[in-house]
Wavefront OBJ file of the C-alpha trace (Angstrom):
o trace
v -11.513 -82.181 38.716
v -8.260 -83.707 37.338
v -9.162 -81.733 34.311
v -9.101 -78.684 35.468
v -6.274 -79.093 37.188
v -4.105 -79.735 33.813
v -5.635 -77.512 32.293
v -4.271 -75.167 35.466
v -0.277 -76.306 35.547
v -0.013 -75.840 32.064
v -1.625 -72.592 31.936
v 0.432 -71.482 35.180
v 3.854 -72.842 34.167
v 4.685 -72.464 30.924
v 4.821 -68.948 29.294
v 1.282 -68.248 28.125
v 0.665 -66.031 24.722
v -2.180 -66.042 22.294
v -2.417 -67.140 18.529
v -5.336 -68.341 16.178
v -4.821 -71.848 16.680
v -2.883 -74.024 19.517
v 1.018 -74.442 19.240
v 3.587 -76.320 21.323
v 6.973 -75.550 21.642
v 9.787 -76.957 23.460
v 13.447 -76.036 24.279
v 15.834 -76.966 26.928
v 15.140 -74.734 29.701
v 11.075 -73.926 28.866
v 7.951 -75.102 27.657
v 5.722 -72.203 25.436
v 2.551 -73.086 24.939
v 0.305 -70.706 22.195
v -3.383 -70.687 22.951
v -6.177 -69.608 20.502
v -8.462 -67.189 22.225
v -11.272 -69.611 20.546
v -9.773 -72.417 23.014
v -9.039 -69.526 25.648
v -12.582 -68.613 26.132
v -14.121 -72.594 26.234
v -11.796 -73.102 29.378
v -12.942 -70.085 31.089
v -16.616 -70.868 30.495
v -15.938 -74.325 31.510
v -14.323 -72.681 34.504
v -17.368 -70.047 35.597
v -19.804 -73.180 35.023
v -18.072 -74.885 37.704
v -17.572 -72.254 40.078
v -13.461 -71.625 39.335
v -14.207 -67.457 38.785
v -10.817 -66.790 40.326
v -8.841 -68.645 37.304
v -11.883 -67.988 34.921
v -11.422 -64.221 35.511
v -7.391 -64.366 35.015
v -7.957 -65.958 31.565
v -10.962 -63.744 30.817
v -8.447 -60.668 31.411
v -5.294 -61.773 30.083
v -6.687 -62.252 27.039
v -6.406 -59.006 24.127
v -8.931 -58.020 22.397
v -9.549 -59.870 19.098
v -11.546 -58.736 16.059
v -13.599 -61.722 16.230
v -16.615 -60.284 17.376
v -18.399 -63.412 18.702
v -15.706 -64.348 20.959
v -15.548 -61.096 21.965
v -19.205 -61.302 22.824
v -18.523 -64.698 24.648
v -15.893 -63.284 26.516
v -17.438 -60.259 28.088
v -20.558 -62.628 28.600
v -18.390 -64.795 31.077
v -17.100 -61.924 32.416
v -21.011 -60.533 33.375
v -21.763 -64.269 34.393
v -19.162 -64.159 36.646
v -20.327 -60.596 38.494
v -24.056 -62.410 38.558
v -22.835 -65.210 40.390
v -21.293 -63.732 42.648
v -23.726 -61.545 43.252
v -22.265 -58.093 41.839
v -25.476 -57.466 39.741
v -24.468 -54.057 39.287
v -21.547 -54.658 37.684
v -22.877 -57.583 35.429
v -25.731 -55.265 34.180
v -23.415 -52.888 33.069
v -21.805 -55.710 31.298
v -24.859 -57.314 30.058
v -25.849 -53.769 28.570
v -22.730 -52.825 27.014
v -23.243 -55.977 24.614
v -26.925 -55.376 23.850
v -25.704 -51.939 22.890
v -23.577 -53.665 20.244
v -25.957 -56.756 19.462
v -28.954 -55.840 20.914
v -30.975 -58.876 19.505
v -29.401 -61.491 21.872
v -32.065 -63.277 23.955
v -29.976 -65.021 25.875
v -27.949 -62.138 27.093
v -31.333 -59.593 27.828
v -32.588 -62.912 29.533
v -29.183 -62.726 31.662
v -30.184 -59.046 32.348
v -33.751 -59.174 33.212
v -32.822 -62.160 35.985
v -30.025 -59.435 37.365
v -32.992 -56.956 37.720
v -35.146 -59.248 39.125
v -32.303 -59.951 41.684
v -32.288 -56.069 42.459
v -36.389 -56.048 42.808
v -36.612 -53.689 39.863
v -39.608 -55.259 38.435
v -40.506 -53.576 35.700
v -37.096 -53.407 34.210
v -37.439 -56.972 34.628
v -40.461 -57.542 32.983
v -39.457 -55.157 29.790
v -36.282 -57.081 29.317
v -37.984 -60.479 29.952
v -40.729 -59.707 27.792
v -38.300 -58.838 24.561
v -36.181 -61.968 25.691
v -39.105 -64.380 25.148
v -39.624 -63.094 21.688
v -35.955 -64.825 20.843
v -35.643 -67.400 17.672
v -34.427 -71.038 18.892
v -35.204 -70.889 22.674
v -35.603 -74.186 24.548
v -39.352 -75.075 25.727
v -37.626 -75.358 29.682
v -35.999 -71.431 29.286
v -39.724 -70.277 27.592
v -41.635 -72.029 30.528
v -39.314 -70.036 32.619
v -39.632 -67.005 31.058
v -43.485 -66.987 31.654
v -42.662 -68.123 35.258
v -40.603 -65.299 36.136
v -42.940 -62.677 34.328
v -45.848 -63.581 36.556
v -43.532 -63.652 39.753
v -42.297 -60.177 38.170
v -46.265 -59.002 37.277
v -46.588 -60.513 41.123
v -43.927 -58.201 42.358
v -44.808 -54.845 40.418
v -45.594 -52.978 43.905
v -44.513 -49.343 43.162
v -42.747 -47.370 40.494
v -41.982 -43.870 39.839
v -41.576 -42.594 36.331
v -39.551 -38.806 36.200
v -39.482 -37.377 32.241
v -38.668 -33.696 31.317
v -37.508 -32.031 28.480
v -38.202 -28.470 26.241
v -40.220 -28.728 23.110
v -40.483 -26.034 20.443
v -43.642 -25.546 18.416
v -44.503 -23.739 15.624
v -48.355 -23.648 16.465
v -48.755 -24.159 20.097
v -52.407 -22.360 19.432
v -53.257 -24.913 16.094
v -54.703 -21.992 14.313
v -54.781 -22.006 10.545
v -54.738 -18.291 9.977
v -56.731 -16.279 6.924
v -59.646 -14.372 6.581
v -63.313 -14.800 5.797
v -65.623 -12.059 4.697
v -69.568 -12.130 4.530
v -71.618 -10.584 1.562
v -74.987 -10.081 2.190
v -78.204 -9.753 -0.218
v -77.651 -8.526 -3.857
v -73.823 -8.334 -3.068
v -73.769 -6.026 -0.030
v -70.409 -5.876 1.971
v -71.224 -6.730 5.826
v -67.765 -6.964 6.908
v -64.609 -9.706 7.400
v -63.387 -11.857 10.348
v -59.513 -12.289 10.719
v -58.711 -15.452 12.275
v -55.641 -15.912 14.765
v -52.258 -16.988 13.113
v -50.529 -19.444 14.407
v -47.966 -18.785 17.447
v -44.260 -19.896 17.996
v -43.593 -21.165 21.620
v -40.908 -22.964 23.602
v -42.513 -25.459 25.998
v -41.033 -27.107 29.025
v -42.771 -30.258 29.755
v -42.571 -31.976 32.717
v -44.112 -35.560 34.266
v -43.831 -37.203 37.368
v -45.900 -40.091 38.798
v -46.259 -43.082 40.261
v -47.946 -46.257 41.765
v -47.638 -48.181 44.797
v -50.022 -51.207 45.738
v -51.035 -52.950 48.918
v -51.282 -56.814 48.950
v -53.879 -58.157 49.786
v -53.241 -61.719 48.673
v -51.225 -63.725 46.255
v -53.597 -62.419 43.295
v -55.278 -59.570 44.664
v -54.267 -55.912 45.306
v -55.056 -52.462 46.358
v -53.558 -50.253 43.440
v -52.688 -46.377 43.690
v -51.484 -44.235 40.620
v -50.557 -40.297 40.967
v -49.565 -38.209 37.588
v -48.329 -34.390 37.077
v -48.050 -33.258 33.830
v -47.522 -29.765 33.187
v -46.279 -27.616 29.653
v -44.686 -24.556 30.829
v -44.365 -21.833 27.482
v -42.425 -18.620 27.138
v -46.217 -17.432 26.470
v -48.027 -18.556 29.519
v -51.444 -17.988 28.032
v -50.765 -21.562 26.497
v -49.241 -23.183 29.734
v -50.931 -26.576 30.969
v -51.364 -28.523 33.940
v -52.603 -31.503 34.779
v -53.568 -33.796 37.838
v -55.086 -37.226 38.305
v -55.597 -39.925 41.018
v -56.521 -42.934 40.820
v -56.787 -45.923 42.683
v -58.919 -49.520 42.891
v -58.145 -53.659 43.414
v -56.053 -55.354 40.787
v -56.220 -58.937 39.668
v -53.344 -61.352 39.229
v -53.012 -64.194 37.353
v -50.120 -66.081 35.146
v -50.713 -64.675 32.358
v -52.212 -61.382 32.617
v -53.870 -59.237 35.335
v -56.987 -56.710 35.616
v -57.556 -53.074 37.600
v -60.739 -51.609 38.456
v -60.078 -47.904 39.332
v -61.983 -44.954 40.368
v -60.613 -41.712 38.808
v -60.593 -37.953 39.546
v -58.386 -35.183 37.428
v -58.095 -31.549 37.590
v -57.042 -29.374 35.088
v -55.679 -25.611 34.581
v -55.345 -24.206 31.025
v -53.432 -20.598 31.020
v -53.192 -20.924 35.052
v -57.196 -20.476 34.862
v -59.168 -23.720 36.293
v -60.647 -25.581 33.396
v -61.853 -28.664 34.595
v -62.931 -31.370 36.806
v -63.171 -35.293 35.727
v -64.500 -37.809 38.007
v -65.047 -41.538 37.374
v -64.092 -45.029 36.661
v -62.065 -47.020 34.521
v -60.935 -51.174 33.873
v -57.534 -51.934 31.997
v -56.692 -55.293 31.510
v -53.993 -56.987 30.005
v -53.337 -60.631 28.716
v -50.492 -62.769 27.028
v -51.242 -65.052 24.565
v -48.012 -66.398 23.528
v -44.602 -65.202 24.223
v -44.949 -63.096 21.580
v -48.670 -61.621 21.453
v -50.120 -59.284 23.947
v -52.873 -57.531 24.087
v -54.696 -54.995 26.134
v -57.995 -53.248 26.687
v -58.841 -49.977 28.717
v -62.641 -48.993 29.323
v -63.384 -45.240 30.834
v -66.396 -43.666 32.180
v -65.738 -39.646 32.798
v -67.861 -36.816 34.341
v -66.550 -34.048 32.723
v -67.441 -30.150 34.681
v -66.301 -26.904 33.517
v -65.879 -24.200 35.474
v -66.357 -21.427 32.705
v -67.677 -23.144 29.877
v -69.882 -25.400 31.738
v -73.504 -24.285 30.119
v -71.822 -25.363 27.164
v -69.582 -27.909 27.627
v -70.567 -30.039 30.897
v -71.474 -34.018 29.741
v -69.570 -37.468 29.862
v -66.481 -39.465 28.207
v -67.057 -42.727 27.519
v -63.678 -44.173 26.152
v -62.697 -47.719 24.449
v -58.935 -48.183 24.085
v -57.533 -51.441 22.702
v -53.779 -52.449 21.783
v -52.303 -54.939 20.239
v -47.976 -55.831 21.216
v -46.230 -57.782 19.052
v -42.736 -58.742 19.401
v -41.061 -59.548 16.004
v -37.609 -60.741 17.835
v -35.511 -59.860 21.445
v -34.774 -56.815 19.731
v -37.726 -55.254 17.620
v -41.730 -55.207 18.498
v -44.820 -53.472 16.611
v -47.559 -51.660 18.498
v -51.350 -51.412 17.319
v -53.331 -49.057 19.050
v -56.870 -47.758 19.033
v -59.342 -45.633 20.622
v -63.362 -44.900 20.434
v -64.498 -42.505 22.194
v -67.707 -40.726 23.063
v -68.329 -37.475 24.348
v -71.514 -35.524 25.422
v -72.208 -31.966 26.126
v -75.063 -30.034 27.552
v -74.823 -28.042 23.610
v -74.768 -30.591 20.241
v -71.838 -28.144 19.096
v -69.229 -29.590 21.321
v -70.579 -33.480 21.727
v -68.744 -35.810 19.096
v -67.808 -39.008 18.227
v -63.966 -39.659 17.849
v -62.156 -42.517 16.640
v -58.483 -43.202 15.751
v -55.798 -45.766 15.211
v -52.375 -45.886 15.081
v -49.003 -48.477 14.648
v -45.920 -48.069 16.179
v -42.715 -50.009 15.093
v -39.706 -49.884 17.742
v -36.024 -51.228 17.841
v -33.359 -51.435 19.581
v -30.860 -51.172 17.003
v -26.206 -51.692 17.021
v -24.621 -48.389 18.877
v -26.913 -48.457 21.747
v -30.134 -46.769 19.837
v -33.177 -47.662 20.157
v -35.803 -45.868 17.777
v -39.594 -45.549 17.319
v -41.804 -44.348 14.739
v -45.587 -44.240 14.863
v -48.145 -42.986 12.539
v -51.458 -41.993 13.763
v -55.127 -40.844 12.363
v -57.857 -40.161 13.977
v -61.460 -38.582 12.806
v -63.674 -36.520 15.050
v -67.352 -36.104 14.045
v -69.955 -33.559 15.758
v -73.767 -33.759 16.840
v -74.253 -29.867 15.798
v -74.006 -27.642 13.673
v -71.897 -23.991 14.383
v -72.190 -21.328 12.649
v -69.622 -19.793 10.967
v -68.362 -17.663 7.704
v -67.655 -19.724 4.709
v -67.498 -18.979 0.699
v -68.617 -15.594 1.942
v -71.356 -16.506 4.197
v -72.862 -16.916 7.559
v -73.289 -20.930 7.445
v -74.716 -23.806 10.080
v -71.964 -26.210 9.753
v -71.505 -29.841 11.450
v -67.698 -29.936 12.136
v -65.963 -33.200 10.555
v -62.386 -33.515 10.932
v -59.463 -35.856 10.066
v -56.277 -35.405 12.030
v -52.743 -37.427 10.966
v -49.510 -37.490 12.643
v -45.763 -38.404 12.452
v -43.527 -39.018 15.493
v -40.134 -40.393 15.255
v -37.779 -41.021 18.700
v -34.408 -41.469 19.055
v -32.558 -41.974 22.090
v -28.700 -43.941 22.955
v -28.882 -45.940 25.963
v -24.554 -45.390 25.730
v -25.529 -41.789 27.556
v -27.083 -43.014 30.758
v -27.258 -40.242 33.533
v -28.740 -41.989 36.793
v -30.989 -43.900 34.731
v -32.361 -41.492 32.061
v -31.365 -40.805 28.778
v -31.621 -38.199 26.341
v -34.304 -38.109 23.751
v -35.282 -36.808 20.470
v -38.600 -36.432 19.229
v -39.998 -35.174 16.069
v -43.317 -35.023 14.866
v -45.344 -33.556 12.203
v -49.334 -32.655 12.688
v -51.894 -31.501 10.349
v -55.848 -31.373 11.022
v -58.342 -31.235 8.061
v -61.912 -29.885 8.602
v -64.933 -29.197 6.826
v -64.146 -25.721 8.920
v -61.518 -23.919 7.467
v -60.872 -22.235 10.713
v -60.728 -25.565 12.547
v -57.571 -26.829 10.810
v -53.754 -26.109 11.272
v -50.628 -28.109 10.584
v -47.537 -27.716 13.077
v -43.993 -29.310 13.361
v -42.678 -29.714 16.706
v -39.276 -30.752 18.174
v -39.304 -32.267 21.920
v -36.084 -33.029 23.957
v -36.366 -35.088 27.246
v -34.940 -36.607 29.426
v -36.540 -40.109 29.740
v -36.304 -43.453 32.039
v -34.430 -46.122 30.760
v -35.424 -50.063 30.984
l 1 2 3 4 5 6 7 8 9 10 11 12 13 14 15 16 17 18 19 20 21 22 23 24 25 26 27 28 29 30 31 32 33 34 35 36 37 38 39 40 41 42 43 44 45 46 47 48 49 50 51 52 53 54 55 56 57 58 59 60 61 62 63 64 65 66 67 68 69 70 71 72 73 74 75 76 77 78 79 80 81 82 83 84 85 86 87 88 89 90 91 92 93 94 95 96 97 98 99 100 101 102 103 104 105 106 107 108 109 110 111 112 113 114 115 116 117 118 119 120 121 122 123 124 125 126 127 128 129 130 131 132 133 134 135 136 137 138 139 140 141 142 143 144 145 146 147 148 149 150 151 152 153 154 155 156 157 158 159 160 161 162 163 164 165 166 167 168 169 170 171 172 173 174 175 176 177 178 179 180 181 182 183 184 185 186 187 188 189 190 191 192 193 194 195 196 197 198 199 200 201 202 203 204 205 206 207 208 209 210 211 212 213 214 215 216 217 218 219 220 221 222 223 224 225 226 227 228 229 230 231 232 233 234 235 236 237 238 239 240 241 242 243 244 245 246 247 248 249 250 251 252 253 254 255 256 257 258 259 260 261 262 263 264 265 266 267 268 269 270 271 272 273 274 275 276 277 278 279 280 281 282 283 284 285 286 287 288 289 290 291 292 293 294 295 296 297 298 299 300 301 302 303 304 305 306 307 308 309 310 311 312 313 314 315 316 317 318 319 320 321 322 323 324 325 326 327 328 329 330 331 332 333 334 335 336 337 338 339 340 341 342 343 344 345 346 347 348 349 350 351 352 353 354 355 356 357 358 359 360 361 362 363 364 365 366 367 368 369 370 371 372 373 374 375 376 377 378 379 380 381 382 383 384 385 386 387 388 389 390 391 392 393 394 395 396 397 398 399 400 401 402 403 404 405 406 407 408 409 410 411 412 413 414 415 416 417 418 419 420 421 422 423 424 425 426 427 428 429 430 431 432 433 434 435 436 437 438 439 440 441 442 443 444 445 446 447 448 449 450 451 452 453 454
């Protein structure tokens, strides 16, 4: 205590200015002392760490802005620390973000930031933050064990969210037609004719997505889980325009390091504004964390698919497989692996297939405030039946085989935060090869949204 109060008469009395290292000097009348802002900021963080935020914050203010960048970190660190302690969280999150903007690979401060959301009961901002923090170099064993602590209390607390994106994509083949014609010549060369397949379309979509959860405890590990979705594409040709509904809702599982749902499923679908479909079923997603690191996940689906036009043709069952692999390289940067198998049946050969794919996703939250994404994905659909279509100048039985690939890139800046969204940018590219010439295409598209930020 006697410390600290030096430390207080000689930063009171004497004039105070700044320099790079610590100077005394002395005339008749006054004492100047000349503090280093190195020095500067160790007294206010010995301050905050023993409660003195009034003097802490007068230092922490006085001082000007150096171009040393760590102390400059330090400095607005104590300065969040301070707001968290005293229970401003708002104000210390806006703190703790402005530095991960700048250095966004600092565990310690996103650790800092994920206990502020936790103090707000905004779970899963929590457990995002939380769950980059933990991937951190040089962490103590005590701060890991408590990192897994408070993402289980966190996983404990998840009880409702509601997710809000919307945005306007442009696409230069919103009907993935490839275009061309194909003409049929019959015995000893006669001419029967030629078929004129649709070019592709330019369209503007609007998208639009709102859902959410909410879930009824039950006990410490068990509860009652509810999820609603709408997702709808609106185009300037409404032919294409798509909307989507789903439900679902079963008892979820608990536990330290993961947790488990059992659901029961029903979806309804409108292509064009004309009913489509009905899906009703069941599914189990699970999720587990090996190390602070590694995560993994697994999602198992059972669908009853019913059409309400094509339903001679098309009515059968989804049976879906969908594992992922998370892995965070540091507090800043994580890769995504992502699979999915997936079986589906039909009352005609023709439109049951098998379909697999695969895809990895790299992500970063990088200096500025940007965080980026890029994934590359393939996938392979394979048919039970033939069609029969025109090809090399013939009426053929063909069984479909295709091989789809695509690019997405996203870029957003957390620095343009409107009521928790942010813009985003989203390009991909999308071509589809096929054993069908009429089955492929290749489109670019463009998306902007607006998009919930953690």
């Amino acid at each position: 205590m006697l410390k600290y109060l030096i430390i207080f008469v000689i930063l009171i009395q004497p004039t105070f200015t700044w320099a790079e290292s610590n100077t005394e000097k002395k005339s008749e009348n006054s004492n100047e002392i000349t503090l280093s802002a190195v020095d500067a900021v160790k007294i206010a963080g010995n301050m905050v760490y023993s409660g003195d935020y009034e003097r802490a914050l007068q230092i922490l203010t006085m001082m000007p802005q150096t171009n040393n960048l760590p102390v400059e970190i330090e400095r607005w660190y104590l300065l969040a620390q301070i707001e968290q302690r005293r229970g401003n969280f708002d104000e210390a999150i806006k703190i703790y973000k402005k530095i991960l903007d700048d250095q966004p690979d600092l565990a310690k401060v996103r650790y800092e930031l994920a206990l502020c959301y936790m103090a707000k009961k905004q779970w899963y901002r929590a457990d995002y933050h939380l769950r980059l923090a933990m991937a951190g170099d040089n962490i103590p064993d005590i701060i890991k064990q408590q990192m897994m602590y408070y993402r289980y209390i966190a996983r404990q607390n998840k009880r409702w969210n509601i997710w809000f994106n919307f945005g306007a994509a442009p696409d230069n083949n919103v009907n993935q037609a490839s275009g061309g014609r194909e003409c049929v010549n019959g015995f000893m060369g006669w001419f029967y004719g030629c078929t004129d397949y649709p070019k592709p379309e330019k369209a503007i979509g609007y998208n639009f997505l709102l859902g959410g959860n909410y879930e009824f405890v039950l006990s410490d590990h068990w509860r009652l889980k509810n999820e609603a979705n709408i997702y709808s594409n609106i185009y300037d040709k409404h032919k294409f325009d798509d909307l989507y509904l789903s439900f679902s809702t079963g008892p979820r599982y608990i536990w330290e390091r993961g947790d488990v749902w059992f659901a029961g499923i029903t979806s309804r679908r409108w292509y064009g504004w004309d009913r489509y479909n009905w899906s009703v079923g069941g599914k189990i997603n699970t999720h587990y964390d090996w190390t602070r690191k590694l995560s993994t996940g697994l999602s198992l689906r059972v669908l009853n698919n019913d059409y309400d036009e094509y339903g001679d043709y098309m009515n059968g069952q989804t049976y879906s497989v969908s594992p992922n692999i998370s892995y965070s390289l540091d507090s800043a940067k994580y890769v995504i692996l992502h699979g999915i198998f997936d079986r589906d049946t039909a009352k005609k050969d023709v439109y049951a297939n098998w379909r697999y794919g695969a895809g990895i996703g790299f992500g970063a939250e990088i200096p500025f405030g940007f965080s980026v994404y890029f994934e590359p994905y393939f996938s392979w659909a394979n048919y039970d039946g033939p069609r029969w279509v025109i090809q090399d100048n013939a009426f053929k039985p063909i069984t479909e085989k295709d091989f789809t690939q695509r690019y997405a890139l996203s870029i957003s800046n957390n620095k343009f935060d409107f009521y928790g969204f942010v813009p985003t940018l989203m390009f991909s590219y999308t071509k589809r090869s096929s054993n069908i010439h009429s089955r492929e295409y290749e489109k670019w598209t463009t998306e902007f949204s607006m998009r919930q930020k953690f």
